[in-house]
Backbone bond lengths (Angstrom), bond angles and torsions (degrees), N, CA, C in turn:
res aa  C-N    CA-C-N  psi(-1)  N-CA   C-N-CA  omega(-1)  CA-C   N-CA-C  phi
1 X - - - 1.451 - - 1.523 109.42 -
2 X 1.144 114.18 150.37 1.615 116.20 -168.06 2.167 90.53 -154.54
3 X 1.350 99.47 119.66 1.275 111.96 170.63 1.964 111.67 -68.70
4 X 0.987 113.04 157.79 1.261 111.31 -168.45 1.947 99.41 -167.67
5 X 1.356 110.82 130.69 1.153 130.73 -152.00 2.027 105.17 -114.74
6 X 1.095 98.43 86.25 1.413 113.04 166.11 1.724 121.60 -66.20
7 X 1.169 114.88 103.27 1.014 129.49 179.67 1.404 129.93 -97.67
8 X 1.544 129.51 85.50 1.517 139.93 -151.05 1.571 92.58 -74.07
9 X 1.379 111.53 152.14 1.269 137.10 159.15 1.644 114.32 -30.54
10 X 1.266 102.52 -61.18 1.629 110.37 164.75 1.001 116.96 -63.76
11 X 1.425 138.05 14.80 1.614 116.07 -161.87 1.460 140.66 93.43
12 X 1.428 102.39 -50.56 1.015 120.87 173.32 1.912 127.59 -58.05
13 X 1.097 112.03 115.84 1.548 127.23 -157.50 1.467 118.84 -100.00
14 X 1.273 139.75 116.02 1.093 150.01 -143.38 2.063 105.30 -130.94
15 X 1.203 139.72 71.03 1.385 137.34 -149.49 1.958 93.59 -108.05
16 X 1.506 114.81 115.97 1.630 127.54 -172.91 1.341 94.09 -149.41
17 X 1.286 85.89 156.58 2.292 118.06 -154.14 1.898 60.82 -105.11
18 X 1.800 92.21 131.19 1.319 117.10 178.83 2.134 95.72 -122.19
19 X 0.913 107.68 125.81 1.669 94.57 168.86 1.561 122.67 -87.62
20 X 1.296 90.64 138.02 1.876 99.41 -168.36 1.737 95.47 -47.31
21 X 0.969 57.30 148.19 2.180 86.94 173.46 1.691 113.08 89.36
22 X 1.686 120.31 -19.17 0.904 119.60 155.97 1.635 133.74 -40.11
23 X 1.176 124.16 173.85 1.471 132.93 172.73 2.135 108.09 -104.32
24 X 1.438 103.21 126.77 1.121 72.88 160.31 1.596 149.39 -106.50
25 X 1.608 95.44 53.85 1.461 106.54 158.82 1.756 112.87 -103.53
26 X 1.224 112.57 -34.87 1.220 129.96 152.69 1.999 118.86 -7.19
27 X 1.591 80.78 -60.90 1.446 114.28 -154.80 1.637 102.01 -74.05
28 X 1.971 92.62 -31.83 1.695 89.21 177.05 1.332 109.63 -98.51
29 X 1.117 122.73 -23.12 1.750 120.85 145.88 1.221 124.75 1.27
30 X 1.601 93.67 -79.34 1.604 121.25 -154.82 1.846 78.42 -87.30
31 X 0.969 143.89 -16.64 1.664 112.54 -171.39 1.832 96.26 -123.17
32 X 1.412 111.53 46.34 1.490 95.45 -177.29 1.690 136.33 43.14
33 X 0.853 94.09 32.43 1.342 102.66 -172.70 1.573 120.13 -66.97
34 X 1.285 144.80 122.77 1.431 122.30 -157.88 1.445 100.60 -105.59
35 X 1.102 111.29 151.75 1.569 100.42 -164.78 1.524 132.94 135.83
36 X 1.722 80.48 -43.67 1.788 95.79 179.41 1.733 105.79 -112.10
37 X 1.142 113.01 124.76 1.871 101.65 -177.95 1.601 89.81 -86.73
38 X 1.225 130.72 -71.56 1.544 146.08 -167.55 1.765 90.56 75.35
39 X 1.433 120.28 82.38 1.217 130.14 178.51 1.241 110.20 -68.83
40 X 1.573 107.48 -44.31 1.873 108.04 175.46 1.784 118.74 -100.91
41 X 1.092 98.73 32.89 1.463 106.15 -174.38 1.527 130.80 54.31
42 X 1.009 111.41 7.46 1.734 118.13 177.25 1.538 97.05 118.02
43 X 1.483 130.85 18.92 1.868 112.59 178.61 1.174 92.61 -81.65
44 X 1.233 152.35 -6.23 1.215 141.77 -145.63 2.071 136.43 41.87
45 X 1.421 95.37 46.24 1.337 134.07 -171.34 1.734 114.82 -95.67
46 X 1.322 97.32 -7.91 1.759 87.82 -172.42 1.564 89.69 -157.89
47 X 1.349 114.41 176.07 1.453 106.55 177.94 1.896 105.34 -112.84
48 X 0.914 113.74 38.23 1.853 115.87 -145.80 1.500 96.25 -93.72
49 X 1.436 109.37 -0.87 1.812 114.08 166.39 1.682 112.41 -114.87
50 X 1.478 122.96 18.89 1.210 122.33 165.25 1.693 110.67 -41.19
51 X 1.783 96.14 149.96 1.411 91.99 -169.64 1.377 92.68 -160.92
52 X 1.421 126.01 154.13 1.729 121.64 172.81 1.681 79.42 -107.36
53 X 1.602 74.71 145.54 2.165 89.04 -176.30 2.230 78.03 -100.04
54 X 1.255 132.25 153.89 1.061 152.15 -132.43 1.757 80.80 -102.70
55 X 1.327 128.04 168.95 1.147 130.89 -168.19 1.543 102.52 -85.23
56 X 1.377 107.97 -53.28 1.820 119.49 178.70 1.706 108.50 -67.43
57 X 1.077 120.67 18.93 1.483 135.24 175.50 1.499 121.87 -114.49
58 X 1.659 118.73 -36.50 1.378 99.19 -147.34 1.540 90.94 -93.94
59 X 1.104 154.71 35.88 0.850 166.19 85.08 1.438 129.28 6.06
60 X 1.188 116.75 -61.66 1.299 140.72 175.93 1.610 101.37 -82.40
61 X 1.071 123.02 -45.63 1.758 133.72 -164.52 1.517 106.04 -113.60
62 X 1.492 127.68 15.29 0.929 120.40 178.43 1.619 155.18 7.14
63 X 1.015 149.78 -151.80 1.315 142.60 -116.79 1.937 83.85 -125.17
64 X 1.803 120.71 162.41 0.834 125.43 172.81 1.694 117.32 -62.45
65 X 1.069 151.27 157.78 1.555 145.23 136.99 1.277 114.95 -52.55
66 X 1.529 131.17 160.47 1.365 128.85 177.10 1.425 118.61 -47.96
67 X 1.541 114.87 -52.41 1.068 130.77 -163.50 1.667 97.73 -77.43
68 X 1.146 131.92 -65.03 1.271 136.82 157.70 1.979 102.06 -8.99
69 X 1.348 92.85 -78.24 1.538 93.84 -168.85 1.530 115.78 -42.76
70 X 1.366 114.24 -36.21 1.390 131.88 179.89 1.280 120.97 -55.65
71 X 1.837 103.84 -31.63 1.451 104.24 -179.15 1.626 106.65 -85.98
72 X 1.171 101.61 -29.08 1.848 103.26 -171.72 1.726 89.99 -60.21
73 X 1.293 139.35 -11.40 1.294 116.23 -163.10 1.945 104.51 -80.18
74 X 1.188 100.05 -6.68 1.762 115.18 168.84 1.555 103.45 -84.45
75 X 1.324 132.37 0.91 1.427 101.25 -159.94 1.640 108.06 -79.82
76 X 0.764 133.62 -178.85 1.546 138.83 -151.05 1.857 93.86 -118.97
77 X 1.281 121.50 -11.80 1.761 129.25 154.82 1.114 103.79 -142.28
78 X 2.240 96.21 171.00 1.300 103.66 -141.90 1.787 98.31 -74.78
79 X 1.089 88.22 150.86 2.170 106.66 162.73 1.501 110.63 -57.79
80 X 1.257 133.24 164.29 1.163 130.37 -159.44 1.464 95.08 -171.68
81 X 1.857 126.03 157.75 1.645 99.47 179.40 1.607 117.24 -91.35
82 X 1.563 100.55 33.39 1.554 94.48 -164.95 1.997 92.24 -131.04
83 X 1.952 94.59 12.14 1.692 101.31 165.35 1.393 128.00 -37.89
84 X 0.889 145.95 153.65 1.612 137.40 170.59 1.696 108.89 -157.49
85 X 1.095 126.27 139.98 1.237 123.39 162.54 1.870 110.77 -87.82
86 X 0.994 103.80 116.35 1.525 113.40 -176.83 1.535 131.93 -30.70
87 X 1.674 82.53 -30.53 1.330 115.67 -169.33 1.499 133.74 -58.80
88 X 1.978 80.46 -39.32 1.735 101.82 -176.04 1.593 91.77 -107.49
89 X 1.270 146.94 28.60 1.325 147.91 136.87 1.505 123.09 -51.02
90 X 1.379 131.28 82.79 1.509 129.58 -175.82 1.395 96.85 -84.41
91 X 1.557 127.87 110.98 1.397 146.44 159.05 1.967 103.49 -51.17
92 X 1.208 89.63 109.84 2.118 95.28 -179.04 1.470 88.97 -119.10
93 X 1.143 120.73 159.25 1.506 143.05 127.02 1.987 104.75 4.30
94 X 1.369 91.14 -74.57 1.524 113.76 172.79 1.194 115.37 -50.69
95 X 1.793 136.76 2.69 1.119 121.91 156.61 1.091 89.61 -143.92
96 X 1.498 113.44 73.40 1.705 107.90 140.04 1.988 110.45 -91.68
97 X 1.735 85.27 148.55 1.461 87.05 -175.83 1.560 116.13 92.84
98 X 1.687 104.99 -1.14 1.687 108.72 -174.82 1.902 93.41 -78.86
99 X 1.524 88.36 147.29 1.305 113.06 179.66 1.338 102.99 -125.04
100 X 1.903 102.95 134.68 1.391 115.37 176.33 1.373 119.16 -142.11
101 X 1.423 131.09 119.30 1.009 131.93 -163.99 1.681 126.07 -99.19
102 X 1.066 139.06 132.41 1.202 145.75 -126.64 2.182 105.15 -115.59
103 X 1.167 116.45 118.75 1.323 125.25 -171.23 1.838 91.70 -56.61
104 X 1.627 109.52 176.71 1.150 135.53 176.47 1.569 79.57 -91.49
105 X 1.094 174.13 -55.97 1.155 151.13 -94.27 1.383 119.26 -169.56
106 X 1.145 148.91 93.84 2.356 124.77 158.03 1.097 109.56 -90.04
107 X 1.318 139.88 -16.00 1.689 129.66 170.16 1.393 120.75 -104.71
């Protein structure tokens, strides 16, 4: 399990024990999290789990994939280089304590 820190548009902060191997859109799925639609369920088909991975994070959770990047070019707010689709986020051990902050917008 690895805690992981949802960070709403407003501010408002949402922190749930995600289990390794999960996604973390998954993670806001399963805990209501508002913020994340995940319209195509994690195929990576829509951008509706865009997310900024936190600055002291992307490091650890690194950079988009080509194809990845390609999809954020749909996201419904702006891209940023710390964009991520939620989707391709694998929750490890190694990111407990990851913080991810949540667009004004997925449609």
């Amino acid at each position: 399990m690895a805690s992981v820190t949802y960070v709403e548009h407003n501010g408002t902060t949402h922190t749930v024990e995600v289990s390794a191997g999960t996604s973390v859109m998954q993670g806001a799925v399963d805990n209501n999290i508002e913020g994340i639609v995940a319209e195509c369920g994690g195929g990576m088909a829509c951008a509706t789990c865009h997310c900024y991975v936190d600055d002291a994070w992307i490091d650890r959770v690194g950079t988009a994939t080509e194809p990845e990047h390609d999809m954020l070019e749909f996201s419904a707010s702006e891209t940023r280089s710390t964009s991520r689709l939620s989707c391709q986020i694998t929750v490890s051990d190694d990111l407990d304590g990851l913080v991810v902050h949540l667009p004004e917008a997925q449609f």
